[in-house]
TORGUPA-694505 format. One record per residue (C-alpha): x, y, z. Coordinates in steps of 0.5 Angstrom, whole numbers, plus 500, padded with zeros to 3 digits. Last residue first. Layout:
XYZ ...
# end
This chain:
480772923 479769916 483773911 481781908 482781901 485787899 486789892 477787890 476791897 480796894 476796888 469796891 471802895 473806888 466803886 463807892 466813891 465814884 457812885 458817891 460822887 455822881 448822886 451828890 452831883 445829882 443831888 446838887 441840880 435838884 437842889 437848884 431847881 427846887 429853889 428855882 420852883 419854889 421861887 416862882 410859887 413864892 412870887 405867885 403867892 405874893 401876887 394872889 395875895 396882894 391883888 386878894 388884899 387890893 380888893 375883888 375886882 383886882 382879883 379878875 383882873 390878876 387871874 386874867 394876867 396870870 393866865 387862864 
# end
């Protein structure tokens, strides 16, 4: 079923369930560019803090702490 068939079928049932349909449609499609996009930044956050974290291994590994 496609969204032009489901679009027919609401059509017979008022303009209201046309308008939700639609809206619901448009906000489904959104969603899912948004949680594209977010996706998309976590894995750059992701990679950054792998960088950071072996640059901290790596200064650890220079400097030792002594015994205190």
């Amino acid at each position: 079923m496609t969204e032009a068939d489901v679009l027919k079928y609401f059509l017979t049932q008022g303009p209201f369930a046309v308008l939700f349909v639609w809206l619901l449609i448009y906000v489904m499609k959104t969603n899912s560019k948004r949680e594209g996009r977010l996706q998309d930044l976590l894995d750059k956050f992701s990679d950054k803090y792998d960088v950071i974290i072996g640059e901290l291994r790596e200064m650890k590994e220079r400097f030792p702490r002594g015994k205190e």
